[in-house]
N, C-alpha and C positions, 0 to 999 in steps of 0.2 A: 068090793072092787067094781069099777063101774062097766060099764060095756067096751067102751072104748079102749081101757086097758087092757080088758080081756084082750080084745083084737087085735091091740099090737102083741102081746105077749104069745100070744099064739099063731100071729099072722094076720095078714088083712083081711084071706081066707077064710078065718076060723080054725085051719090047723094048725094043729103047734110043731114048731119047729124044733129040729131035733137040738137036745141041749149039749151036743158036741160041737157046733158050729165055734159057737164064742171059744172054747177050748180052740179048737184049730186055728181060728183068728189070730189068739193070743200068741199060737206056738209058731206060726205060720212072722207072723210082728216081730216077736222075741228075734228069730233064727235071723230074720234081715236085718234086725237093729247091732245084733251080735257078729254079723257079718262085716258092717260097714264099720264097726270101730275094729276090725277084724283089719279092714283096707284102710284103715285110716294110721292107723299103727303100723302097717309094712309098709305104706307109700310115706308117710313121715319119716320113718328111720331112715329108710331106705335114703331120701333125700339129706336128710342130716348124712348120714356116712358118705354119701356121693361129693354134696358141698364139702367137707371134713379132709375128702381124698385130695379134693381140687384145690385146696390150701395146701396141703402137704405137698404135691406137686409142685405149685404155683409158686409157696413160700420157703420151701422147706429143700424138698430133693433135687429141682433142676435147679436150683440156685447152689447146693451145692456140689452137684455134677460140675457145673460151670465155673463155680469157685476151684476146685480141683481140675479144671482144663485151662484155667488161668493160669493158674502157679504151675504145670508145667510149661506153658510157653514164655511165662517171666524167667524161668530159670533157665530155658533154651538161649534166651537172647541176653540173659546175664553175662555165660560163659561167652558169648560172641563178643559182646561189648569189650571182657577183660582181653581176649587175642586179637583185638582190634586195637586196643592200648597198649599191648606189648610186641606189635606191630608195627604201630606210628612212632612208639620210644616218644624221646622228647624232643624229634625235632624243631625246632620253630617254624619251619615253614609249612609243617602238618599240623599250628597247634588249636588251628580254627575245630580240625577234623578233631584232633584230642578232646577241646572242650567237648564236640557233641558227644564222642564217645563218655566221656565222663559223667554226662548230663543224663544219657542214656542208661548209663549204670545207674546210678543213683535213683533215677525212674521206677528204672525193672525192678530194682533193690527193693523197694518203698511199697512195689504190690505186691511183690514176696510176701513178704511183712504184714502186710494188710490180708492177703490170701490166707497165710498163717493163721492169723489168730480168727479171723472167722472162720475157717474151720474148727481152728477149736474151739470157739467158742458152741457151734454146732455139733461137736462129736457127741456119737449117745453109747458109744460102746467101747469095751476096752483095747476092740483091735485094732478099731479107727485112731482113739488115743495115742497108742503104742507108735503105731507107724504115724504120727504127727510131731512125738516127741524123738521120734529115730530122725526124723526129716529135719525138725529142728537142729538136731545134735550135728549132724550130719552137714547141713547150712552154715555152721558157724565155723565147720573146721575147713570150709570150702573156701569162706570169705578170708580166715586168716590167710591161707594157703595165696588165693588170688592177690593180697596186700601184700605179702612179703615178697612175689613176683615184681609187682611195680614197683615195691620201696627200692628194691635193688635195681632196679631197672633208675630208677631215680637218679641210686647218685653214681651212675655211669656218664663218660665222658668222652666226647666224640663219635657217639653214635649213630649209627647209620639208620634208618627205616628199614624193617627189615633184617635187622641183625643185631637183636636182644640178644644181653651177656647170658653165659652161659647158667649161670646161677639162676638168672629168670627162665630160663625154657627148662628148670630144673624144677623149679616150686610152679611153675604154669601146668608142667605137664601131671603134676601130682594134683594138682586141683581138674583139671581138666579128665583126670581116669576118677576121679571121685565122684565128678560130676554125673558120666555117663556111667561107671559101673552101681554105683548107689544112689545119687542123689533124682537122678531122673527116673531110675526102675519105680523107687521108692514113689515118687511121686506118680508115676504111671498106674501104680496098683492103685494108689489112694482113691486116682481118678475111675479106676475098673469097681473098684468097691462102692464108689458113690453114683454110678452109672447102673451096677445092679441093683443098686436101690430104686431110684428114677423106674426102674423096668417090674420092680415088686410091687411098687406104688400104681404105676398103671397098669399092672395086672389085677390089684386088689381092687382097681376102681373099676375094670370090666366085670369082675364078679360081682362084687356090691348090685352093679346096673343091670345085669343078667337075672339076677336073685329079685331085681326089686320087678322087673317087668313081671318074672312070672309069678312072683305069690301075688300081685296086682292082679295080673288075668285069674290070676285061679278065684282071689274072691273075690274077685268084682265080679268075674262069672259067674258064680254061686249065688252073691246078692242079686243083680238082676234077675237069676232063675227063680229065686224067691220070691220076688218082687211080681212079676210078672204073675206066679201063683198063686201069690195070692190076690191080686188085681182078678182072677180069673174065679177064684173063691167068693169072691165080692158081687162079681157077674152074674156066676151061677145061682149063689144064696140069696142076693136081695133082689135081682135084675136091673145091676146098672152099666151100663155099657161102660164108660170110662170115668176112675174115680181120679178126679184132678192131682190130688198130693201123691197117690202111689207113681201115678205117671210122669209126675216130675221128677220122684225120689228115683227110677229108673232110667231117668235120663242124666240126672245129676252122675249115678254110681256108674254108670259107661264112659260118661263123660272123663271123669276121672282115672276111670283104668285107660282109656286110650291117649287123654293128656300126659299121664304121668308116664307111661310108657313110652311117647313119644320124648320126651324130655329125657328119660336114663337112655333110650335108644343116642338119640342125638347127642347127648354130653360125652357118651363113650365115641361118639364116628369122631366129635369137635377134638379132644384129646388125644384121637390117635392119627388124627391127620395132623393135629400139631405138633407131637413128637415128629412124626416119620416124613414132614414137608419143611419144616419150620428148625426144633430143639436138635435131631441127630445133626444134619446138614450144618449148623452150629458147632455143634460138638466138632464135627469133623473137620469144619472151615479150623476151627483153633487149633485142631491136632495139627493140621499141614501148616497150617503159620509156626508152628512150632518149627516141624522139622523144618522148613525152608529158613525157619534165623540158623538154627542149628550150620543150615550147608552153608548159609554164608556167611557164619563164624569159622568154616571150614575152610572158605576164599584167602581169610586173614592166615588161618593155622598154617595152609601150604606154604605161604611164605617166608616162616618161620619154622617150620618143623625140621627134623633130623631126618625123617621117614615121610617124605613126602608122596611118596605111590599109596600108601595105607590112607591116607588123609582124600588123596584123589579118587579112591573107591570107594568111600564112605558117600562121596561127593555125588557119586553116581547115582551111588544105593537110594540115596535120599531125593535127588532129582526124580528117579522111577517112582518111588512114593508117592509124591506131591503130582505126576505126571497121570501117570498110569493107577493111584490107589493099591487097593491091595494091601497086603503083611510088608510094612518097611525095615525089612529085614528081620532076625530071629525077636521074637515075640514084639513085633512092631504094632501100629497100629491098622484099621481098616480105614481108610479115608475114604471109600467109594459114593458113604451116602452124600459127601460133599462136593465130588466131582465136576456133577453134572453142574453147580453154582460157581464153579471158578473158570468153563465156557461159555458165564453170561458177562458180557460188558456191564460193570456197576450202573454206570449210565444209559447203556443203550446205545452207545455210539462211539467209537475208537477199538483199543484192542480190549480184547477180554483177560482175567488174571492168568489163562496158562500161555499167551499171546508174549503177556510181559515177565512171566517166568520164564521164557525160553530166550528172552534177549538177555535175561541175566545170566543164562548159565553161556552163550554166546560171549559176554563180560568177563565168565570165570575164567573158560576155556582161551582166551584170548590173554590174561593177566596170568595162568598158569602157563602158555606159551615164552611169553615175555621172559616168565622168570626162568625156567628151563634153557632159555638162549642166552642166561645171562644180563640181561637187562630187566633187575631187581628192581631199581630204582622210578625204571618207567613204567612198570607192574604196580607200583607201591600208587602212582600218581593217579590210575586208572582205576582201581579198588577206591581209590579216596576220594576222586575227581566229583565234584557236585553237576557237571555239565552234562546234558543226554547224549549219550553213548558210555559214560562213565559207569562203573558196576552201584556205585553208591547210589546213583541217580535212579536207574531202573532197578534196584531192588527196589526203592521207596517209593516209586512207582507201582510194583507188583502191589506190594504189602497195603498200597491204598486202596486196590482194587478189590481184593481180600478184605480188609475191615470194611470195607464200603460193605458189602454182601455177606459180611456175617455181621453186622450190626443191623443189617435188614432180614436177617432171620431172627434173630433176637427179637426185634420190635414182634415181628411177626406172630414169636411163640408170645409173647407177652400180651397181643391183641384176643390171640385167643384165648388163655386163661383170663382175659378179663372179660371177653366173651360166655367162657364158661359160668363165671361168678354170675351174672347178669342174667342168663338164662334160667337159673335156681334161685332167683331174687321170688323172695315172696313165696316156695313152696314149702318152706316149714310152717306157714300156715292154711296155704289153700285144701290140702285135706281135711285138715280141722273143720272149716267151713263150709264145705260141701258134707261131708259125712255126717256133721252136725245137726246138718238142713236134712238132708236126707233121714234120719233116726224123728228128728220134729214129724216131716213128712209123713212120716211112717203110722206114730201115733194121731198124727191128725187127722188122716186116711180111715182109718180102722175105729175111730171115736165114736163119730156118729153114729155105725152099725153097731157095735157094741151095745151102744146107750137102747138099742130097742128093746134087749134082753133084760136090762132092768124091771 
């Protein structure tokens, strides 16, 4: 062995170096390399399960929350449609008003149908099933019910607006207690059941993001500690102030626990401000579009009904609903998250949607006056009237103010889960590539001192 060998093997000194050093090195190496595939494997799942939530969300559960808030407000304004044609009868001089009424049925009918079957084609469970094939069963005996109303109604003769034969307010009112006693509970629950989902899904996705920050802080913590000791190992043993690759492999592994934590951080605040500014507000815009077809299927029912005081406190109940929020009436809905949205002008400028709900119920109130004094016929004209001040005119006024503002929450939920997607672009690979680098780092770090003890 020659001299110079000697001296490195034992030091530049001459003294030899203790042969635990290269031992601690390695265990010292080992414990960080095992670390960062430690953080590399919780911040990757962690973002695969987070991305994973954000589809279910985005693809899966508010779609069909929203599917299920559809199809009750189609089935709201179905039954309105049908007492608004047995209503009008066959007059000719309302048959402008008929066709739309008809046009309208056929409309609402057709996303029934289309609501239908995507949900079923989305059910995953047998209860959801159940109550889809009850809903369906239950739809079809509603719609015979409503057609044997108008066939009869049909082939009446000399009728007045206002004064469906007896036989139709016979089979109307059978469809119309089927409507509300089963077909709409039925459809309520559907929508409560896919709404507690929506709320399981963004709870799964705060825990996923809760879980992913901190086994990220925990070993990224750990690695840098390690990192850092042995950088300090390195110091003390060979006397080098700063070893280039450890100090980047500890910058890289901070880097990452504080990016990816920012990321599960902010994907849960993006999600839950979209639910609770954006997706409820939605939700709820639809629930009050609901009841509000509902009351002004109520407008047409008073004019026809046998019991018309029962029909005009329904009227109310449902007015306080869409007004005021709150339980509309026994096991109603909560409209409040949507309230505050039907106080803004769609526009910005004219009246706001409860501005143009209150001139309709001013329309009901005045068309319910009419008819109670007797004067049927010029009640019937003012329900049907297409001119402003007419009820027809300013409900379709309301109702545009309303889709205006719940088609701009929609967008809005929809910006953010695409926001959300975009924001998790590219993190099922970036720990890969840091921790990778970092494990390189590591080894390349610790090489050269190593290679002395040879």
């Amino acid at each position: 062995m020659t001299t110079t060998q000697s001296a490195t093997r034992n030091g530049r000194d001459g003294t030899k170096k203790p042969m635990a050093t290269p031992v601690r090195l390695r265990l010292l190496a080992g414990s960080a390399i095992l670390l960062a595939a430690a953080l590399l494997a919780v911040t990757t799942a962690g973002m695969v399960q987070t991305r994973q939530q954000v589809r279910v969300i985005g693809e899966q559960a508010a779609p069909q929350a929203a599917t299920a808030s559809d199809l009750y407000l189609a089935l709201s304004d179905l039954d309105s449609q049908v007492a608004r044609l047995i209503m009008i009868g066959n007059s000719d001089e309302l048959s402008a008003s008929r066709l739309d009424a008809l046009l309208t049925y056929q409309r609402r009918s057709a996303e029934v149908d289309a609501d239908l079957s995507r949900a079923q084609n989305a059910a995953v469970t047998e209860a959801t099933r159940a109550q889809l094939g009850t809903l369906a069963t239950q739809l079809a005996l509603y719609r015979q019910l409503a057609w044997q109303a108008l066939a009869v109604q049909d082939q009446a003769t000399d009728q007045a607006p206002g004064r469906p034969p007896a036989d139709t307010l016979g089979y109307y009112a059978r469809a119309n207690t089927l409507l509300h006693a089963d077909l709409l509970p039925t459809a309520k629950a559907l929508r409560a059941a896919n709404q507690a989902t929506l709320e399981r899904s963004y709870a799964r996705q705060r825990t996923i993001a809760w879980w992913g920050v901190g086994l990220a802080v925990l070993f990224g913590t750990a690695g840098v500690v390690l990192l850092v000791a042995l950088q300090w190992r390195l110091t003390r043993s060979f006397r080098r102030l700063v070893n280039p690759a450890l100090a980047l492999a500890t910058l890289a592994t901070a880097g990452l626990v504080v990016s990816a934590g920012v990321v599960f951080v902010s994907e849960t605040h993006r999600l839950d401000s979209a639910q609770r500014t954006s997706f409820a507000p939605f939700l709820a815009l639809t629930a009050a579009q609901a009841v509000s077809y509902d009351a002004a299927g109520d407008t047409s029912r008073y004019l026809i009904s046998a019991d018309p005081g029962d029909v005009q406190q329904d009227v109310a109940t449902k007015s306080r609903c869409v007004i005021d929020g709150g339980a509309c009436g026994r096991g109603g809905d909560d409209l409040t998250a949507g309230l505050n949205d039907l106080g803004t002008a769609p526009t910005g400028t004219g009246p706001d949607a409860l501005d143009r709900w209150n001139a309709y119920q001013r329309d009901h109130n005045q068309i319910v006056a009419l008819a109670d004094g007797g004067k049927l016929s010029t009640a019937v004209d003012r329900l049907t009237g297409i001119a402003r001040g007419d009820a027809a005119f300013d409900f379709f006024y309301y109702d545009t103010a309303v889709s205006q503002v719940t088609a701009s929450r929609e967008a809005s939920f929809e910006d953010a889960i695409t926001g959300a997607r975009g924001a998790l672009s590219g993190w099922t690979v970036i720990p890969a590539v840091l921790m990778g680098a970092v494990m390189l780092l590591v080894l390349v770090g610790i090489r050269p001192r190593l290679a002395e003890y040879r």
